[in-house]
C-alpha positions in Angstrom: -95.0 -58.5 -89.3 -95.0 -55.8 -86.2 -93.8 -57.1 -82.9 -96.3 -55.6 -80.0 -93.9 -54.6 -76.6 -95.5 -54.8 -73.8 -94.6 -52.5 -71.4 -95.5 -53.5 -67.6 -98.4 -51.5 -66.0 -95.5 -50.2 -63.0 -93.3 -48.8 -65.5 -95.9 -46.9 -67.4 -96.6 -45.5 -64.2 -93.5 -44.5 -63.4 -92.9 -42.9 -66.7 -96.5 -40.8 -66.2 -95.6 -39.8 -63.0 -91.8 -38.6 -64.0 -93.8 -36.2 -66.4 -96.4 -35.3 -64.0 -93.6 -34.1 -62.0 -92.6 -32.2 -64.8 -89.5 -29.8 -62.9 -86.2 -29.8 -62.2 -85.3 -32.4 -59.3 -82.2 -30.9 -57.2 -80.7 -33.6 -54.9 -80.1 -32.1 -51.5 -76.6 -34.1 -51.1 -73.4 -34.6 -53.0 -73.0 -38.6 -54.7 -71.9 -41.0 -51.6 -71.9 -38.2 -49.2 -75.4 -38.6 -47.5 -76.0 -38.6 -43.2 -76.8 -41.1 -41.6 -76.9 -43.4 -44.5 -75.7 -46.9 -44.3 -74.1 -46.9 -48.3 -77.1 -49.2 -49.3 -78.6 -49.4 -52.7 -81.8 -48.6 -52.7 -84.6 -47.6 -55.6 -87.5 -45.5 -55.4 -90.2 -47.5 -54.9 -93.4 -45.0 -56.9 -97.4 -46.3 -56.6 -100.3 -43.9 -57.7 -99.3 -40.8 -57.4 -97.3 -41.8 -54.0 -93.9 -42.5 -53.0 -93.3 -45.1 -51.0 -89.5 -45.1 -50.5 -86.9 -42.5 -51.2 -83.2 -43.3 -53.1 -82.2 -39.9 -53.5 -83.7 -37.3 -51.4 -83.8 -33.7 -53.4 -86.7 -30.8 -54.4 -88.5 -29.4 -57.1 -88.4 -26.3 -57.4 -90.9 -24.3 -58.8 -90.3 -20.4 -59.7 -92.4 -17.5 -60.5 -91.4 -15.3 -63.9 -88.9 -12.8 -63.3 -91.5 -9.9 -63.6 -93.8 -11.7 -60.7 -91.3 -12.4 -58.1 -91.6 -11.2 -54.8 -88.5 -12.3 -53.5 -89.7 -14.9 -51.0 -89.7 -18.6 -51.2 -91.6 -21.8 -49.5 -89.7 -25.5 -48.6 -92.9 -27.5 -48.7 -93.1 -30.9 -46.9 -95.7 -32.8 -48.5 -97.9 -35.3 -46.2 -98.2 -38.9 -46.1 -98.3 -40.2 -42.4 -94.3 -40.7 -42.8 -95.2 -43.9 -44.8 -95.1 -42.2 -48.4 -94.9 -38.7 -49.7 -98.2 -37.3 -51.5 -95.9 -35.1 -54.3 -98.8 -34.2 -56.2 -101.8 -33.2 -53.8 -99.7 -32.2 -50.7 -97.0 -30.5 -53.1 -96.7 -29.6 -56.5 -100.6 -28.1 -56.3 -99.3 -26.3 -53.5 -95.9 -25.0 -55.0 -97.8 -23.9 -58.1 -100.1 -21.7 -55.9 -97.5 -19.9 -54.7 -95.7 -19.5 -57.7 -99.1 -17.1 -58.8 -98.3 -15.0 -55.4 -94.7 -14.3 -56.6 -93.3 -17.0 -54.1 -90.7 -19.5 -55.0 -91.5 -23.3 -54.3 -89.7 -25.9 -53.4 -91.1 -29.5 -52.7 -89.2 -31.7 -51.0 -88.8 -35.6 -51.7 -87.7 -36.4 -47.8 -86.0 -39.8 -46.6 -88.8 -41.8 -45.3 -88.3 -43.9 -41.4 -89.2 -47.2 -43.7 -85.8 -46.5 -45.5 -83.4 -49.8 -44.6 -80.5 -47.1 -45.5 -80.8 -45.3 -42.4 -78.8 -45.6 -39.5 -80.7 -43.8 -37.5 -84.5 -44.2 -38.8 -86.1 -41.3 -37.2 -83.6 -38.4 -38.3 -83.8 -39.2 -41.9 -86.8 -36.2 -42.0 -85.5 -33.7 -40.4 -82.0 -34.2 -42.4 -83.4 -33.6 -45.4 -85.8 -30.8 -44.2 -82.9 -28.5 -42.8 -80.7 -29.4 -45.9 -83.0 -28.4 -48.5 -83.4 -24.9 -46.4 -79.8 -24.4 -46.7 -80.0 -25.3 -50.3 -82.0 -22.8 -51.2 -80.0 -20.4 -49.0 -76.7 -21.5 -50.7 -78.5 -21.0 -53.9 -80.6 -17.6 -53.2 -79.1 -14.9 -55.3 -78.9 -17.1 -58.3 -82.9 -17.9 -57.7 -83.5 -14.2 -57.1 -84.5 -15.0 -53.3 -84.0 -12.8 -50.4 -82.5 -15.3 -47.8 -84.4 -13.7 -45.4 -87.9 -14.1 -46.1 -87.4 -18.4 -46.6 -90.5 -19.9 -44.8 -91.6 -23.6 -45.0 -95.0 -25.3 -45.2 -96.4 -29.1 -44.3 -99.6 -30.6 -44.5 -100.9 -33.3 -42.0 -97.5 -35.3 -41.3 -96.1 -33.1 -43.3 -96.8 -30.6 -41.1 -94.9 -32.2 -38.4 -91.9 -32.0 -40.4 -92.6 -28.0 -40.9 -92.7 -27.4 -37.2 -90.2 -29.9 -35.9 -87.8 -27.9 -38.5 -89.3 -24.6 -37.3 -88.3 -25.1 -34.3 -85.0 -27.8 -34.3 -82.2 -25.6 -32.3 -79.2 -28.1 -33.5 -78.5 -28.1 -37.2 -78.1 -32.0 -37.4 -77.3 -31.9 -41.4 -73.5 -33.2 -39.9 -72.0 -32.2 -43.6 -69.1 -30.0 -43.3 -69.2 -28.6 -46.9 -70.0 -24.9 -48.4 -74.0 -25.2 -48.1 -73.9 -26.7 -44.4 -72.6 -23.0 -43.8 -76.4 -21.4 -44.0 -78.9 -21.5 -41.2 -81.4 -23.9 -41.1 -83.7 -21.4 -39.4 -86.6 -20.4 -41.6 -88.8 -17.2 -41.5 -91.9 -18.2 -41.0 -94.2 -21.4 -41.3 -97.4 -22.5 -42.7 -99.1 -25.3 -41.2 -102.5 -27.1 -42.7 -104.4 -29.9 -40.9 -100.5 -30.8 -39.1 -99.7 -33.4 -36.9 -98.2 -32.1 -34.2 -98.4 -34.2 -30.7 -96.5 -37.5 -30.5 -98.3 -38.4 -27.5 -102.1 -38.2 -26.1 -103.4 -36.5 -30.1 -101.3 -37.8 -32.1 -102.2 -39.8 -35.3 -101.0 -43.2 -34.4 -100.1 -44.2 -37.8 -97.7 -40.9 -38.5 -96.3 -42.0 -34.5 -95.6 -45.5 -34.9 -94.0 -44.5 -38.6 -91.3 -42.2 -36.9 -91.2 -43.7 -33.6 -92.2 -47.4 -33.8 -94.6 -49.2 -31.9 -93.8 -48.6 -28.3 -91.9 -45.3 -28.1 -90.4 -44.0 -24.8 -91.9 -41.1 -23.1 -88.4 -39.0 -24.0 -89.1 -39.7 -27.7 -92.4 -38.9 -27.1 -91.6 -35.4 -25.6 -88.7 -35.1 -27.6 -90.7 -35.3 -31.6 -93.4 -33.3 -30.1 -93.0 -29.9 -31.8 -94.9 -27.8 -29.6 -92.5 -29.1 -26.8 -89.5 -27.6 -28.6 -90.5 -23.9 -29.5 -88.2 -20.7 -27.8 -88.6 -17.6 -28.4 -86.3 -17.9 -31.5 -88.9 -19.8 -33.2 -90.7 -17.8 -36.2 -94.5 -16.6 -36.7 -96.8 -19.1 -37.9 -99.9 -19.7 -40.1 -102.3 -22.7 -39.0 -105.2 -23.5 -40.7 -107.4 -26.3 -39.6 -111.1 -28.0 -39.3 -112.9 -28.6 -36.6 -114.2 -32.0 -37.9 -111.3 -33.8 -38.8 -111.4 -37.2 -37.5 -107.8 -38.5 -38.8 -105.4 -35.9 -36.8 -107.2 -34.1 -34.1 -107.6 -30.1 -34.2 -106.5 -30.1 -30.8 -102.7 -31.0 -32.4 -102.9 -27.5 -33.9 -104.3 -26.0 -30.8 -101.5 -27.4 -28.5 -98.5 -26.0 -31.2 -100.9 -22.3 -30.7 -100.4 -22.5 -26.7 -96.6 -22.8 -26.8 -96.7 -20.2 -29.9 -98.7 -17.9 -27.6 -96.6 -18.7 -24.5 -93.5 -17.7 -26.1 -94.7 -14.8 -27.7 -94.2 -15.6 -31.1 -96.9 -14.1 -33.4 -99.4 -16.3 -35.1 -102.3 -16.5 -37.6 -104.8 -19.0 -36.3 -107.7 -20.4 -38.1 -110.1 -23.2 -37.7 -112.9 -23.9 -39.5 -115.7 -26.0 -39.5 -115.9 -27.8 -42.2 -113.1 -29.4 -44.7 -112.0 -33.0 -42.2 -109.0 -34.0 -43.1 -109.0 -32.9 -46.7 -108.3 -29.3 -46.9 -106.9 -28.8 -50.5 -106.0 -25.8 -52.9 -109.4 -26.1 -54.2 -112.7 -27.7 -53.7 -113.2 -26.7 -49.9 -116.6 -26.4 -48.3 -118.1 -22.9 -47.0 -115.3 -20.6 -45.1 -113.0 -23.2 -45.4 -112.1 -21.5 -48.6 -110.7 -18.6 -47.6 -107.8 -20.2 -46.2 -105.4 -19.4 -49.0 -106.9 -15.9 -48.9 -106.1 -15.8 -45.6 -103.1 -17.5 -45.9 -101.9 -14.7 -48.9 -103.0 -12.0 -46.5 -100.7 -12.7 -43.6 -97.7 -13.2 -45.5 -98.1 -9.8 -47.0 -99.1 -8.3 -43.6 -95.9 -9.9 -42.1 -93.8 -8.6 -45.2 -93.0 -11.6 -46.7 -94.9 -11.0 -49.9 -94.0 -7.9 -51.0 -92.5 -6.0 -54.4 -89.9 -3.1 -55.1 -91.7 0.0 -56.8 
């Protein structure tokens, strides 16, 4: 007689979603050797489609063929209000987009402020962020990248995490190894529905992730990217709609002020339609042309371009 095995429904789940990912996952720091981790033991904790807590932070990275690439590669922060990270929708979509532009992708699978590892709840982001830049710096020749032309890219929260690396000045990575040698600077940034103000726009539930419940006004200014940007910070593609009701356009519009006030060239679009949900596909009216856009100013700022 055949024995059944019943598999339970969260491991099934797990297993799917290990294949969805489908690519090679890089951890961004050597075994035992992570910042401003406390040593804890920790597992990924993985619900539809989501994930909810982070064990070992590290990037997928996603490469055009040989014959297609362009030379330049995207760090991409996928959203999730700094409660989960949206891999799929806010990531691997995304990184598969620019892989038909000749782009390199890399998404990123960031420590979370929810982590009990962390020492220091709110830096866990931004860690991870400038790491997996010098990563791919570290590891650019070999990926046939031109350091050079390394931008990064975040939706919603993940947007925040986009600009606040945009426009860090202190490399707080803290590891004194051969990869903590490359800038964490990138090129350029691309920004889509992002969360930008910590204080009178923000999206409370992306605020009281990072910051807690009752954040000082320092923090406030502090984690409020548009706050932080000098003329060293790099050009910038926004796109945005003018009816989202979960993070208000006026974020986007505040990052575009201190862009403008600094001189820093920028590519600024928002649209009517498309709320909170602009995607890779399925947009309503002009919202569309975003990623036409989008491919546009990347080749009109020379970041998309290939040797005769």
């Amino acid at each position: 007689m055949k024995k059944h095995v019943i598999i339970p429904a969260i491991i099934i789940l797990s297993i799917a979603f290990s294949v969805l990912k489908g690519q090679e996952f890089i951890p961004l720091w050597p075994k035992n050797n992570m910042p401003d981790s406390k040593g804890l033991h920790i597992t990924d904790s993985i619900a539809r489609q989501r994930v909810f807590r982070v064990a070992i932070p590290g990037m997928y990275a996603f490469f055009p063929s040989q014959d297609d690439n362009c030379g330049a590669a995207v760090v991409i922060y996928p959203g999730g209000g700094y409660t989960h990270i949206t891999l799929n929708l806010g990531g691997f979509q995304l990184a598969k987009w620019f892989n038909t532009l000749g782009i390199s992708a890399f998404v990123v699978e960031y420590r979370l402020p929810n982590s009990p590892d962390l020492k220091v709840s709110e830096l866990g982001p931004l860690e991870d962020g400038q790491r997996a830049i010098q990563l791919v710096r570290e590891n650019a020749a070999k990926w046939g990248i031109d350091p050079n032309k390394l931008g990064v890219m975040g939706v919603s929260a993940g947007g925040h995490l986009a600009s606040w690396v945009g426009t860090a000045t202190d490399d707080i990575t803290t590891l004194h190894d051969g990869v903590a040698k490359k800038s964490t600077h990138p090129d350029f940034m691309i920004l889509v529905s992002p969360v930008i103000d910590m204080g009178k726009y923000t999206h409370k539930g992306s605020r009281e992730s990072l910051l807690g419940n009752n954040p000082s006004p320092e923090l406030i200014q502090k984690y409020s990217p548009q706050n932080n940007v000098t003329a060293q910070t790099p050009p910038c593609f926004i796109a945005d709609a003018f009816n989202d009701k979960t993070v208000p356009p006026e974020n986007s519009l505040l990052f575009y002020q201190a862009l403008l006030d600094k001189n820093i060239s920028t590519s600024f679009h928002v649209f009517p339609q498309g709320g909170h949900e602009i995607n890779i596909n399925n947009n309503p009216g002009s919202t569309s042309l975003w990623k036409d856009l989008c491919q546009k100013w990347m080749k009109e700022m020379g970041f998309i371009s290939f040797k005769k």
